[in-house]
C-alpha positions as CSV (number, residue, x, y, z in Angstrom):
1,X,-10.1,-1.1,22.1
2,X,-10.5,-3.3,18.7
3,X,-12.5,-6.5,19.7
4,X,-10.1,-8.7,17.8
5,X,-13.7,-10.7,17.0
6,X,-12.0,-12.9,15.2
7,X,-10.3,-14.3,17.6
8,X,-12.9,-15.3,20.0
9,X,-14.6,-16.4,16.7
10,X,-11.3,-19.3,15.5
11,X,-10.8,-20.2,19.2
12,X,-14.6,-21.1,19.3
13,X,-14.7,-22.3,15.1
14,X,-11.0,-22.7,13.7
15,X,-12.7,-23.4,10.6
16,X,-13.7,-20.0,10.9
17,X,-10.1,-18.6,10.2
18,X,-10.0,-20.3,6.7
19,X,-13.4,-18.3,6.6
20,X,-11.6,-14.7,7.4
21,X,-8.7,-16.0,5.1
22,X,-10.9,-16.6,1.9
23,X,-12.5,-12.9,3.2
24,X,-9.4,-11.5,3.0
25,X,-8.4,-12.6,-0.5
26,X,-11.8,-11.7,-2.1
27,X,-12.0,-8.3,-0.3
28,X,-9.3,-7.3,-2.7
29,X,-6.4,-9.0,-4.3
30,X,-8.7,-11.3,-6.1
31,X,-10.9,-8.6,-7.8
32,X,-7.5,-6.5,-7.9
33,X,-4.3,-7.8,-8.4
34,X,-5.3,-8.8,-11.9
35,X,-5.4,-5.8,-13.2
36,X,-2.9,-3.8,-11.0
37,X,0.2,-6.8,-11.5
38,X,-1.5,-8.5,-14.1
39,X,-2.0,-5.9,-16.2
40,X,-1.0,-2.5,-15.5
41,X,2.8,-3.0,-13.6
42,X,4.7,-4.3,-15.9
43,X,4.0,-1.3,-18.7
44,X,4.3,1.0,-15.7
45,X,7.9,-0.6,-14.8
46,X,8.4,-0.4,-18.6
47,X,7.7,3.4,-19.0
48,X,8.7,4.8,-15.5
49,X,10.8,2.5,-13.9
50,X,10.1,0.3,-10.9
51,X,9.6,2.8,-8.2
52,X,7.8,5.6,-9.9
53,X,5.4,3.2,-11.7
54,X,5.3,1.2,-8.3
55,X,3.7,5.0,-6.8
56,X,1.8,5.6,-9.6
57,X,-0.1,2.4,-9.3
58,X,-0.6,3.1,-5.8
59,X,-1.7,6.4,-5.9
60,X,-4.3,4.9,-8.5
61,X,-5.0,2.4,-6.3
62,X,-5.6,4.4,-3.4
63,X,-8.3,6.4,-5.2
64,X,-9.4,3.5,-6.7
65,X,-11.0,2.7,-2.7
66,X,-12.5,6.5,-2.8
67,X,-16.3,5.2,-2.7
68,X,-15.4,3.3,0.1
69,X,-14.9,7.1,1.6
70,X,-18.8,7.3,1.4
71,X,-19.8,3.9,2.7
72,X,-20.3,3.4,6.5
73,X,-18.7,0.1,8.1
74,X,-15.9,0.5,6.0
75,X,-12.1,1.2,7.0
76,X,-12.0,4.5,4.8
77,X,-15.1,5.7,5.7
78,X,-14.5,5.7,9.3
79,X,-10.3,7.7,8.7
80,X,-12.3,10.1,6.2
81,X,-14.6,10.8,9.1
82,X,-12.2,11.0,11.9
83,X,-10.2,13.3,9.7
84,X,-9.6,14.0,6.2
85,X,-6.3,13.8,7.3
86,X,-6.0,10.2,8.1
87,X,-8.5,9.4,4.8
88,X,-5.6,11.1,2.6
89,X,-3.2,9.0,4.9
90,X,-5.3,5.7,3.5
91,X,-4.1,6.4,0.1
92,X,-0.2,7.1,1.2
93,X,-0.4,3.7,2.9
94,X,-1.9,2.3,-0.8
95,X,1.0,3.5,-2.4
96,X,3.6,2.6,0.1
97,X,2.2,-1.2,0.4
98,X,1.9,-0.9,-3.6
99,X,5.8,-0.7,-3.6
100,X,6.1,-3.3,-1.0
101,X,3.9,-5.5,-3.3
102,X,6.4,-4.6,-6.5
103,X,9.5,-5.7,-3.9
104,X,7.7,-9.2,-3.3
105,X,6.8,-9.0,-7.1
106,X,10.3,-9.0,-8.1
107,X,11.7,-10.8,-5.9
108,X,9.1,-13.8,-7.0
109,X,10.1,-13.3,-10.9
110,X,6.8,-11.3,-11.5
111,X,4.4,-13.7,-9.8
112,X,1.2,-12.8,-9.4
113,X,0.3,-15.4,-6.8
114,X,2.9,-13.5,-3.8
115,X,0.7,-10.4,-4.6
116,X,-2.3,-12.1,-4.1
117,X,-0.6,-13.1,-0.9
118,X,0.9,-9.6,0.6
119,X,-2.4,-7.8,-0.3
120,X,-4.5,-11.0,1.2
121,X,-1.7,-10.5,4.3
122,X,-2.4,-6.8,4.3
123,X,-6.1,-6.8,4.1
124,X,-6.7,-9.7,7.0
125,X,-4.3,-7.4,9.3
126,X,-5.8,-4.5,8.2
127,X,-9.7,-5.3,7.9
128,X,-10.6,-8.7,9.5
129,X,-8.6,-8.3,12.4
130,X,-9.7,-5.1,13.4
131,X,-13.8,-5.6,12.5
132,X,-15.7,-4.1,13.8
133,X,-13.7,-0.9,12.9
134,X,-12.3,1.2,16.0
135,X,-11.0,4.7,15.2
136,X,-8.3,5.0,17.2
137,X,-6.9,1.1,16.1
138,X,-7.5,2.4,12.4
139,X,-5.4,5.9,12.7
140,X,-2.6,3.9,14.6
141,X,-2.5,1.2,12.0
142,X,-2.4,3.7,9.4
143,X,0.6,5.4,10.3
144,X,2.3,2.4,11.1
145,X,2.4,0.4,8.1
146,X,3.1,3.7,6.5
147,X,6.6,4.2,8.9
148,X,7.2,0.0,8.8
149,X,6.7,-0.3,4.8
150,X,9.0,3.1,4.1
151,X,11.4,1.6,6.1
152,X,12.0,-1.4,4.1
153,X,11.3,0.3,0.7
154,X,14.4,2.2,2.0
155,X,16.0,-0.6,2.6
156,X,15.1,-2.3,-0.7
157,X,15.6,1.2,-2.8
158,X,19.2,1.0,-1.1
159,X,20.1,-2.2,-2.3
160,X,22.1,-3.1,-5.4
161,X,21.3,-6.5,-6.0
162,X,17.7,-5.9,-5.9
163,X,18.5,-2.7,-8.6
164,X,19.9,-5.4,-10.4
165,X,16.9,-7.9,-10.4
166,X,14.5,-4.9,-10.6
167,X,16.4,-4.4,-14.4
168,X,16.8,-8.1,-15.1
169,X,13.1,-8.4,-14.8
170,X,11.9,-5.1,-16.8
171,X,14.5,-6.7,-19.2
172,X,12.7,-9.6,-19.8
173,X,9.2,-7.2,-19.7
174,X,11.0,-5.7,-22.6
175,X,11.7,-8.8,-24.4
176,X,8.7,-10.9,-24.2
177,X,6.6,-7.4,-25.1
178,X,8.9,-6.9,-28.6
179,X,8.4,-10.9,-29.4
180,X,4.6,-10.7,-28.5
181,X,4.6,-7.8,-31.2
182,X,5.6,-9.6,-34.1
């Protein structure tokens, strides 16, 4: 079973858990979301669509971890060694929580800041709740967030009003990119 350190740890030191937080934000979305909503989703919402550019930048995303693959103490390391299975299953579940980052991107008007959040969310559920790393926790996790976050991208993919905000907002991508180029 997982230790759940952590807990022990805030229980003991609650200023610990601002501690795990701040991990959690520079383990990732800081260093990250930047580039991926910063930068790179809007002209992928622009040139795919929302949910093809939402799995492309997953999929890039997911091998964008691949030297973690190599790296003992790490999540990836330790599915790729388990199975190659569940270390190709790590990059599914990077492009399933990519979409559910592009939902919560819409939904906010394109800010950057809820990414920042959801990845920081996903990342202290995912890596500093679970440290030090246990196998069988780690395959489990996996494959649930896979199942929970397909099941609200259905329910999101599904739904008209958000098909509606998702083409209001590559709208205005549209716009401000045309006035930006005169």
């Amino acid at each position: 079973m997982p230790k759940f350190d952590w807990i022990r740890t805030s229980i003991r030191q609650p200023y610990m858990l601002i501690f795990f937080l701040f991990l959690s934000i520079m383990s990732g979305p800081f260093n990250e979301e930047f580039g991926w909503r910063g930068f790179a989703l809007d002209k992928l919402f622009t040139r795919y669509g929302f949910w093809t550019g939402s799995v492309i930048l997953g999929f890039v995303w997911g091998i964008w971890h691949f030297p973690w693959y190599f790296y003992p103490g790490n999540a990836q390391y330790l599915l790729w060694h388990v199975s190659p299975i569940h270390g190709i299953a790590y990059i599914a579940s990077t492009i399933t929580l990519s979409c559910m980052v592009s939902i919560v991107y819409i939904k906010t008007k394109r800010s950057i800041l809820s990414a920042f959040f959801v990845h920081m969310v996903s990342n202290f559920f995912t890596g500093q709740l679970v440290y030090p790393f246990d196998s069988q926790y780690m395959v489990t996790l996996i494959y649930v967030s896979i199942v929970l976050q397909a099941l609200v991208i259905l329910f999101f993919h599904k739904n008209y009003k958000f098909q509606c905000e998702i083409k209001e907002q590559i709208a205005l991508i549209n716009k401000l990119a045309a006035e930006h180029k005169i």
